[in-house]
Backbone bond lengths (Angstrom), bond angles and torsions (degrees), N, CA, C in turn:
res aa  C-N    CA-C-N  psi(-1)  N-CA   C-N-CA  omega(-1)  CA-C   N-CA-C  phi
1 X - - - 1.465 - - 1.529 109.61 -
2 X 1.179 132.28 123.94 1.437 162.53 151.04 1.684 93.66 -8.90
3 X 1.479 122.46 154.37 1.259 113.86 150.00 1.478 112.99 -104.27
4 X 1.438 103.54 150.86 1.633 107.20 -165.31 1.619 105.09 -95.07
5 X 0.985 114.96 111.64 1.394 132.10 175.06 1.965 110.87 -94.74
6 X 0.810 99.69 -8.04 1.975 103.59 174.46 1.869 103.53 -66.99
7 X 0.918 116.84 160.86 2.037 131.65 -171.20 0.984 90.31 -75.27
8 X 1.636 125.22 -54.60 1.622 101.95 -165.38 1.556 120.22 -64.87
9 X 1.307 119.38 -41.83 1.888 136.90 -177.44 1.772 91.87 -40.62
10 X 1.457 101.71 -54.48 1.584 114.08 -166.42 1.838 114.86 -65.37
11 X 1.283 82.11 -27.84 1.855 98.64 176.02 1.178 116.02 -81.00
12 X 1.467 113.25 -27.03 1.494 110.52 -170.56 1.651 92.22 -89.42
13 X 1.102 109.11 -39.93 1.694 114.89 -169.99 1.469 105.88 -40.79
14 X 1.702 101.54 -70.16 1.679 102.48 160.31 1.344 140.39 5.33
15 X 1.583 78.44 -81.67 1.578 92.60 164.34 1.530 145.94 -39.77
16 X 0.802 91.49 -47.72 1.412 122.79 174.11 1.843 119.31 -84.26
17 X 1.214 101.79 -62.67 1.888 81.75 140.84 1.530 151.85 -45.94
18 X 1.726 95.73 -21.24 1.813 99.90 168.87 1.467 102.37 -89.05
19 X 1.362 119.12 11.71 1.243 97.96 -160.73 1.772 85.89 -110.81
20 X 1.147 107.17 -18.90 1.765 99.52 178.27 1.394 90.10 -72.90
21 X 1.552 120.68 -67.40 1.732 117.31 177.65 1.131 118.03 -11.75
22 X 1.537 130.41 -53.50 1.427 126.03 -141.09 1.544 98.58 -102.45
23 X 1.748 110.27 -22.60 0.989 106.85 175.20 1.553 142.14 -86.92
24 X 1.356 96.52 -25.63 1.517 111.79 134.34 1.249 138.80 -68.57
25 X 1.436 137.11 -31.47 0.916 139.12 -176.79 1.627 109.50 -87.37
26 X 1.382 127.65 -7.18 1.546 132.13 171.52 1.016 102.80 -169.57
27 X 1.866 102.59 67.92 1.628 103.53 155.08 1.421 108.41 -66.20
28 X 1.508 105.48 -171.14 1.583 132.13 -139.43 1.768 86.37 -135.90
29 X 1.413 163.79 80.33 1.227 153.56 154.61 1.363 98.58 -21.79
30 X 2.015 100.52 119.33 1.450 101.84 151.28 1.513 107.44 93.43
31 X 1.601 112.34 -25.71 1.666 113.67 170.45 1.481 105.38 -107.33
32 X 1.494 117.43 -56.86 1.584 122.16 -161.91 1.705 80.55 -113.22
33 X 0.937 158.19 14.20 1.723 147.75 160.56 1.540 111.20 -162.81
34 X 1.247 94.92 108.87 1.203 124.91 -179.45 1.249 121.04 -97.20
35 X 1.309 114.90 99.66 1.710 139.76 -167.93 1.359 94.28 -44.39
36 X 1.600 147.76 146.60 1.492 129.92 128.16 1.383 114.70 -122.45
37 X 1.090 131.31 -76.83 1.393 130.87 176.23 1.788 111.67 -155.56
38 X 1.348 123.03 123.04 1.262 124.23 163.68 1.514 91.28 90.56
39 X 1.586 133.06 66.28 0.681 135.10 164.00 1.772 125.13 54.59
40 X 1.058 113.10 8.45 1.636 127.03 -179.60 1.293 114.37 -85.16
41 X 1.093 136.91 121.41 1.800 117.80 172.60 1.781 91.57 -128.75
42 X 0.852 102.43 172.56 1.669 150.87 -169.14 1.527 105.58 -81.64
43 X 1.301 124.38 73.98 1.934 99.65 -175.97 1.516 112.33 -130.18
44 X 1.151 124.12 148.64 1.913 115.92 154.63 1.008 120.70 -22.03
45 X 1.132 137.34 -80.61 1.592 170.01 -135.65 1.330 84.47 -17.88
46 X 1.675 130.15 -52.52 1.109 107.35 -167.44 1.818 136.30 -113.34
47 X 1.614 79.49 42.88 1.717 93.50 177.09 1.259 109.14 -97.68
48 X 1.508 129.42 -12.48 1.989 125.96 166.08 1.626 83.35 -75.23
49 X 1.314 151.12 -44.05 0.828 126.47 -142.45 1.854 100.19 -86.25
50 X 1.233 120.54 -38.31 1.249 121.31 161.19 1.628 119.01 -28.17
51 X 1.489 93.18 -66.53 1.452 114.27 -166.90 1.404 106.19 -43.96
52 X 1.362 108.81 -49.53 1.316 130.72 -154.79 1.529 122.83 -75.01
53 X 1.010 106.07 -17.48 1.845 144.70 -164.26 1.902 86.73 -102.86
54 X 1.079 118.70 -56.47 1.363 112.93 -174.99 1.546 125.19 -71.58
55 X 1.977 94.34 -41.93 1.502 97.44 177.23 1.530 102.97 -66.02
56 X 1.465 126.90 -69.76 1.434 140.64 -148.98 1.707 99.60 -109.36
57 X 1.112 131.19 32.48 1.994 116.69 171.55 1.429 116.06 73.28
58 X 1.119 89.64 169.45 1.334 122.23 -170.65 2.036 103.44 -65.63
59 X 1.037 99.82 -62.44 1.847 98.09 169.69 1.286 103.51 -52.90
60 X 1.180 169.62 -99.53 1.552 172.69 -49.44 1.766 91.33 -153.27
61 X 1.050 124.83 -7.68 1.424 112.58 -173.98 1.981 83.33 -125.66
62 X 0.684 113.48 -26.19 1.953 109.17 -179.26 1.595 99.79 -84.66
63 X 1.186 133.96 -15.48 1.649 137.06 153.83 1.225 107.76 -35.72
64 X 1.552 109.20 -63.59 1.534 119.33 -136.24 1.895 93.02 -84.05
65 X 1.334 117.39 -2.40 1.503 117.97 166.96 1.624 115.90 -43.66
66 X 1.661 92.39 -76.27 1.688 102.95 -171.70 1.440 101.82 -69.22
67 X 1.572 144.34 -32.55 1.118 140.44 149.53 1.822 107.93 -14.24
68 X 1.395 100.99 -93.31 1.449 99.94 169.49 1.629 128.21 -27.49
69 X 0.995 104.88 -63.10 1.739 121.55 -175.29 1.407 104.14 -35.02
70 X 1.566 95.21 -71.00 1.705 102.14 -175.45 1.457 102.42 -54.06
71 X 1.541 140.82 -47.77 1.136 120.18 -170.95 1.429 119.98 -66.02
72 X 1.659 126.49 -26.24 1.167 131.51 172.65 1.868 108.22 -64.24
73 X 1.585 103.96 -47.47 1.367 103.22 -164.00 1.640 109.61 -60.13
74 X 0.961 132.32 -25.33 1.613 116.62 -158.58 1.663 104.14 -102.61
75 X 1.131 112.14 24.55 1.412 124.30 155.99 1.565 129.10 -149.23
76 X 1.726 100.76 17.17 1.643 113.95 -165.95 1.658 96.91 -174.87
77 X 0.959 123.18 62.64 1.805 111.88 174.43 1.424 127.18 -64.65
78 X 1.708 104.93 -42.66 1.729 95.11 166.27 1.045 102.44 -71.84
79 X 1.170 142.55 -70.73 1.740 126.42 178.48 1.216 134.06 -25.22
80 X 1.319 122.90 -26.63 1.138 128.90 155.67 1.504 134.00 -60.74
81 X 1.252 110.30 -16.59 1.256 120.88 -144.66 1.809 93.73 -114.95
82 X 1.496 90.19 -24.40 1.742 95.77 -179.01 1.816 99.70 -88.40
83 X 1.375 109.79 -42.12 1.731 107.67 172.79 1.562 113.48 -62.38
84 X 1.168 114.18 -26.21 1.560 119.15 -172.55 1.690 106.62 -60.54
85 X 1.359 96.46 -60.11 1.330 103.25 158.94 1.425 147.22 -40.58
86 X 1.659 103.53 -64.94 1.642 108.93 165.78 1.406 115.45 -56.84
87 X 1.523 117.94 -41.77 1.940 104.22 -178.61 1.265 99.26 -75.18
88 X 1.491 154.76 5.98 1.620 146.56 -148.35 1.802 68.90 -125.80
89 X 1.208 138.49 -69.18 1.130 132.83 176.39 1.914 130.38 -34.10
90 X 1.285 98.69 -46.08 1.308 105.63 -176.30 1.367 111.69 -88.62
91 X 1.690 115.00 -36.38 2.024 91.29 153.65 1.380 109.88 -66.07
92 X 0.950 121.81 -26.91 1.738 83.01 -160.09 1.538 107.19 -92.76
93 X 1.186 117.58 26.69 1.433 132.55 156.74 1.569 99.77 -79.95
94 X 1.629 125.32 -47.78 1.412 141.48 -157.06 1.513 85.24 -73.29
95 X 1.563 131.81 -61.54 1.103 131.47 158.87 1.542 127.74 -7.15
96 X 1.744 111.01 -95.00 1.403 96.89 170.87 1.506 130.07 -59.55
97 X 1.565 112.20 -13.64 1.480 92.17 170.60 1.149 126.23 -79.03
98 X 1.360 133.87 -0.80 1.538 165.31 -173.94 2.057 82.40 -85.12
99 X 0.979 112.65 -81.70 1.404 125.20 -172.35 1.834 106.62 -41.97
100 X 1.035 103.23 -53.01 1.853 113.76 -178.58 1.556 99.26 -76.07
101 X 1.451 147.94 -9.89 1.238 151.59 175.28 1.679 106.48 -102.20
102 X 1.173 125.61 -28.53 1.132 111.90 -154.75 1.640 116.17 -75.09
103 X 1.704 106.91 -16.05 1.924 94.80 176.32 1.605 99.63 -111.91
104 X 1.234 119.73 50.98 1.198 136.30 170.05 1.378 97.21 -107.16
105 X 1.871 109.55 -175.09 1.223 145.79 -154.59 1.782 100.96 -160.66
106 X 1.559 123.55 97.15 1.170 100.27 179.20 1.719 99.62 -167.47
107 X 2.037 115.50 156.53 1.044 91.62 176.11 1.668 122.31 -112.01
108 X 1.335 125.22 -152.97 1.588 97.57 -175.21 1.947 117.42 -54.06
109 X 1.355 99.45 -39.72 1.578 100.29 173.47 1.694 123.24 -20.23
110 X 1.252 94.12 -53.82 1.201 96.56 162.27 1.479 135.07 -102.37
111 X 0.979 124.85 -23.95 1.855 137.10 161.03 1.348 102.03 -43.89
112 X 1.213 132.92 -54.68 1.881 132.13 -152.19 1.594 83.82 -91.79
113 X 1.361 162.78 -45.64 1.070 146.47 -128.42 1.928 75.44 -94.30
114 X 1.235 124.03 -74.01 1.497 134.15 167.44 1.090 111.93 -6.93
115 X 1.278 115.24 -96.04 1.711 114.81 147.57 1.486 144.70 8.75
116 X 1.032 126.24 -55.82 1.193 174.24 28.11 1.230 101.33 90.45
117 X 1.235 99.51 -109.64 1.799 114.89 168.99 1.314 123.13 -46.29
118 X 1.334 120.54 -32.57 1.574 116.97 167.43 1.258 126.01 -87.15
119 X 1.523 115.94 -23.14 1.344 111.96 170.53 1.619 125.56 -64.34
120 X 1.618 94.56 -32.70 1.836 122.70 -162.54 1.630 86.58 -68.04
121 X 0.994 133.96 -72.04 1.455 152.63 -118.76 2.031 85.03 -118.54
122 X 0.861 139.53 -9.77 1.478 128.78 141.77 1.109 129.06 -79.06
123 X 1.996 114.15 -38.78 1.404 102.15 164.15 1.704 132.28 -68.41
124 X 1.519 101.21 -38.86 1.662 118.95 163.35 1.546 117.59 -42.96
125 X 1.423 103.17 -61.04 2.067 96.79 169.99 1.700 96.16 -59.60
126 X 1.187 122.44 -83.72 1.101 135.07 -158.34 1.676 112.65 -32.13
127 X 1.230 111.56 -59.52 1.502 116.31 163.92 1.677 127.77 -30.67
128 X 1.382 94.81 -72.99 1.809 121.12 172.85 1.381 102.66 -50.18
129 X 1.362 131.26 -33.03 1.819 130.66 -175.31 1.501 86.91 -72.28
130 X 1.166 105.04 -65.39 1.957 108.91 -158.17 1.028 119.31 -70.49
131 X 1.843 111.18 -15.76 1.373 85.66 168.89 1.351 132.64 -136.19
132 X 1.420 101.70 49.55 1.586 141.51 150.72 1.571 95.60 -61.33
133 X 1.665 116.54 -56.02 1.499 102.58 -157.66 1.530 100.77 -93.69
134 X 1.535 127.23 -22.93 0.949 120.76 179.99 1.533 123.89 -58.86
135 X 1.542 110.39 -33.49 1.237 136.72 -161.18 1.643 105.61 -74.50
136 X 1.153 92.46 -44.96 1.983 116.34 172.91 1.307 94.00 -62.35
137 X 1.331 152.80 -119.78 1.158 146.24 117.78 1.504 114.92 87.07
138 X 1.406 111.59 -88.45 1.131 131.16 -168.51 1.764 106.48 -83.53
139 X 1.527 116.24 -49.33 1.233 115.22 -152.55 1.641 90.49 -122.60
140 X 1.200 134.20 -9.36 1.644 139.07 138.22 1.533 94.87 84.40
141 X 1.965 111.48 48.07 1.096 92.61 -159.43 2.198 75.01 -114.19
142 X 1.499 96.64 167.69 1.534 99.98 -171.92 1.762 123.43 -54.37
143 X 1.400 120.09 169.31 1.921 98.21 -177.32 1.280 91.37 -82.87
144 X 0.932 138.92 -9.56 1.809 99.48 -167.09 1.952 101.51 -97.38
145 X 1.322 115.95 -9.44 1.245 124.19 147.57 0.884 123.34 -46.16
146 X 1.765 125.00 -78.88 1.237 144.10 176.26 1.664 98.46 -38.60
147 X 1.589 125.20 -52.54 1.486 112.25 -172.37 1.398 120.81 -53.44
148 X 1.787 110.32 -44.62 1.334 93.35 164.05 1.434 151.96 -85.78
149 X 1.761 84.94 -18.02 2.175 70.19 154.33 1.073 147.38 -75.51
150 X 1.286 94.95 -7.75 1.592 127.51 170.34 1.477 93.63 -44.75
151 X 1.148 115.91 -90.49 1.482 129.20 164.24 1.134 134.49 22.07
152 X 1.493 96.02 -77.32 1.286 137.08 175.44 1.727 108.92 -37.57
153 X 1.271 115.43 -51.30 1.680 140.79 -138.72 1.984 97.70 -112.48
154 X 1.386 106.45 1.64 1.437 118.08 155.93 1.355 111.50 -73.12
155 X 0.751 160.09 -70.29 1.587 167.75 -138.58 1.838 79.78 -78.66
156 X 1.396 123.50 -99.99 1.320 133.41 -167.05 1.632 126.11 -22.41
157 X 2.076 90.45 -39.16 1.673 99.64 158.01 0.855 129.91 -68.84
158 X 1.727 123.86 -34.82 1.314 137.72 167.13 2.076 117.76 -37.61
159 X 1.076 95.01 -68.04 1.603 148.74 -170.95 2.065 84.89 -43.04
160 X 2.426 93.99 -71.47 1.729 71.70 -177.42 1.403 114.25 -81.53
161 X 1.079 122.15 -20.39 1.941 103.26 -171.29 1.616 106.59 -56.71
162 X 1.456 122.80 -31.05 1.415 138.59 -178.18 1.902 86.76 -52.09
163 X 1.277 110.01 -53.67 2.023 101.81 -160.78 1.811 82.55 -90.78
164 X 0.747 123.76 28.59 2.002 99.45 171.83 1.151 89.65 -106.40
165 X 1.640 110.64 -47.17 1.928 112.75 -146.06 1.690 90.65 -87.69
166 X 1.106 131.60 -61.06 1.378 146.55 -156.07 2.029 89.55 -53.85
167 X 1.598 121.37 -70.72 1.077 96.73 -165.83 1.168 112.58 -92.87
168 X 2.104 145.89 8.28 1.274 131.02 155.82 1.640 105.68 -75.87
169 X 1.894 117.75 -12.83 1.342 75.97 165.61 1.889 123.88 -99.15
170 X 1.156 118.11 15.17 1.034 157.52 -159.68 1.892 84.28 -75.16
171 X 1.754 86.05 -92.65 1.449 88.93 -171.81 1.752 130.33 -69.07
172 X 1.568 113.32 2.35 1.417 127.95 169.44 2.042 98.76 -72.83
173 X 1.505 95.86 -34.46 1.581 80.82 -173.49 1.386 120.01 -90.49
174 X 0.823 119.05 -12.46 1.691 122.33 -175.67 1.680 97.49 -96.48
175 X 1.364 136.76 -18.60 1.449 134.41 -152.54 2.086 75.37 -77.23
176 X 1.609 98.67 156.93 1.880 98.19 -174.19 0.728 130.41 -86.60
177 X 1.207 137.95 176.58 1.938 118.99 -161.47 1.865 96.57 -91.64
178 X 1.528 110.62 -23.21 1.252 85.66 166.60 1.316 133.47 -97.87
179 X 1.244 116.45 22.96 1.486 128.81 170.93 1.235 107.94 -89.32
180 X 1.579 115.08 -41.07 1.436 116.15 173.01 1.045 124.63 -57.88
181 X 1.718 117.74 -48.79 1.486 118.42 -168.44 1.901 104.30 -74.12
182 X 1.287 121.74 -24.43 1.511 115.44 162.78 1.699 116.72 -55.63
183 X 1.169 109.55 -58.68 1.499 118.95 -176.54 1.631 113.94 -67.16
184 X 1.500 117.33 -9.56 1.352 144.77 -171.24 1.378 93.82 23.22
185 X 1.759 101.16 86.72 1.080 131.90 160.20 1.458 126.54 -76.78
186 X 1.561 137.76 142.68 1.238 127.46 174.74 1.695 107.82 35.33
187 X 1.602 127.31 -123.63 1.428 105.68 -133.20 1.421 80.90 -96.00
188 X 1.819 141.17 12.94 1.292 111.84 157.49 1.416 132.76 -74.67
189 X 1.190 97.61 3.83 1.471 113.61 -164.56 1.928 83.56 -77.11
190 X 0.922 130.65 -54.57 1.680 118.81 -167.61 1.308 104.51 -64.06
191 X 1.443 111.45 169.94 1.576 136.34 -169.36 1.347 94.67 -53.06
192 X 1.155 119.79 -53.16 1.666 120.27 -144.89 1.873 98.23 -65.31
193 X 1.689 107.33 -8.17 1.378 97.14 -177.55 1.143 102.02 -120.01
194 X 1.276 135.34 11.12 1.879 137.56 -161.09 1.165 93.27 -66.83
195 X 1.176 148.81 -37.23 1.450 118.78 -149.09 1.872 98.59 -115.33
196 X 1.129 114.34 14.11 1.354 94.60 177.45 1.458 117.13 -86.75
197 X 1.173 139.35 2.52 1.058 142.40 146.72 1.487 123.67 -55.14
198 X 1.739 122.97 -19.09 1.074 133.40 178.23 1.601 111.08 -88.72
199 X 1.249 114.29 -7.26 1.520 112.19 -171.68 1.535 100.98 -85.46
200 X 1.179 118.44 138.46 1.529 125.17 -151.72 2.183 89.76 -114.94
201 X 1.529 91.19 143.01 1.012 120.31 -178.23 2.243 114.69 -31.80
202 X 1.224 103.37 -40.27 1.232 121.68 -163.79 2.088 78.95 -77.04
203 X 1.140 104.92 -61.52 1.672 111.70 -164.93 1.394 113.96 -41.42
204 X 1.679 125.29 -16.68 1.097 126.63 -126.54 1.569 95.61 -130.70
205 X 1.446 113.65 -19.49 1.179 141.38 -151.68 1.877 87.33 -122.57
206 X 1.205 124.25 -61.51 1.264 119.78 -166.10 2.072 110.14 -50.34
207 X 2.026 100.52 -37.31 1.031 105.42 -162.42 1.590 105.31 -85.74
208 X 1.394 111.07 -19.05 1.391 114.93 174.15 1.603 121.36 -61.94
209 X 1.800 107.17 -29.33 1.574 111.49 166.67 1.293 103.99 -98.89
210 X 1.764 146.52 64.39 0.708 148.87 96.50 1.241 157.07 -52.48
């Protein structure tokens, strides 16, 4: 997919970046961050980024990374640095399954299970590798320490990529086809759909009493 350089793609993008901002920057304890153990909580943050990856690509959804970061970092820097990671992990799970789908024919039934499974199981390896060294690293504690808390923080990774992928792709599929084709979402975003936003209300209506 193309990167979208048109005001609206960039407007909607926006959007959706204040919305990781705001949600990091004044979570809610217990609704939007969910305490668990060892500094990990439970949050949204990364269901625009889902969404966003599906409506508008892989570039426009790899933005909203350092977006996040900085909003985590200036009140949480090692924490940041461990989320920076797991959502950079869990697209680019969204990534190759985008890549392993793309000379196919298929409908969500099968796309979200894909999805799904590659996002979960990229952040879970991906996590447990990094943060063996991160853990060493940051908190200078020994490896065979670091291996098992490592451990530990599988289940919780598991747990959020399950609420990022499950409900941005959730709400990408039910949002309406004519909300999409305005916002030229997913495949309106290519040529073959550019101009349906130009077909005027009267046009649309004339061909419907045909």
């Amino acid at each position: 997919m193309k990167l979208r350089t048109d005001s609206r793609s960039i407007a909607i993008l926006a959007i959706f970046a204040a919305m990781i901002l705001a949600l990091e920057i004044l979570p809610i304890p217990f609704l939007t961050d969910i305490p668990l153990f060892g500094g990990f909580t439970l949050d949204p943050t990364g269901i625009p980024i889902t969404i966003v990856f599906l409506a508008y690509g892989s570039i426009f959804s790899l933005i909203l990374i350092p977006i996040m970061w900085i909003a985590i970092a200036y009140r949480n820097p090692v924490g940041s640095v461990f989320k920076g990671f797991a959502e950079f992990y869990t697209l680019l799970g969204l990534i190759v399954a985008k890549l392993f789908l793309r000379n196919s024919t298929y409908d969500w039934k099968v796309a979200a299970p894909i999805y799904l499974a590659f996002g979960v199981a990229f952040r879970a390896i991906g996590m447990y590798i990094t943060n063996v060294f991160l853990i060493q690293w940051l908190y200078g504690m020994p490896q065979e320490g670091a291996i098992a808390l490592s451990a530990t923080f599988i289940i919780p990774n598991v747990i959020q990529a399950l609420i990022n992928i499950l409900i941005g792709v959730f709400i990408f599929i039910i949002i309406p086809e004519s909300l999409a084709i305005q916002a030229r979402f997913g495949k309106y975003g290519t040529d073959e759909y550019e101009n349906y936003e130009e077909i005027s209300t009267e046009e649309l209506e004339s061909t419907s009493d045909e």
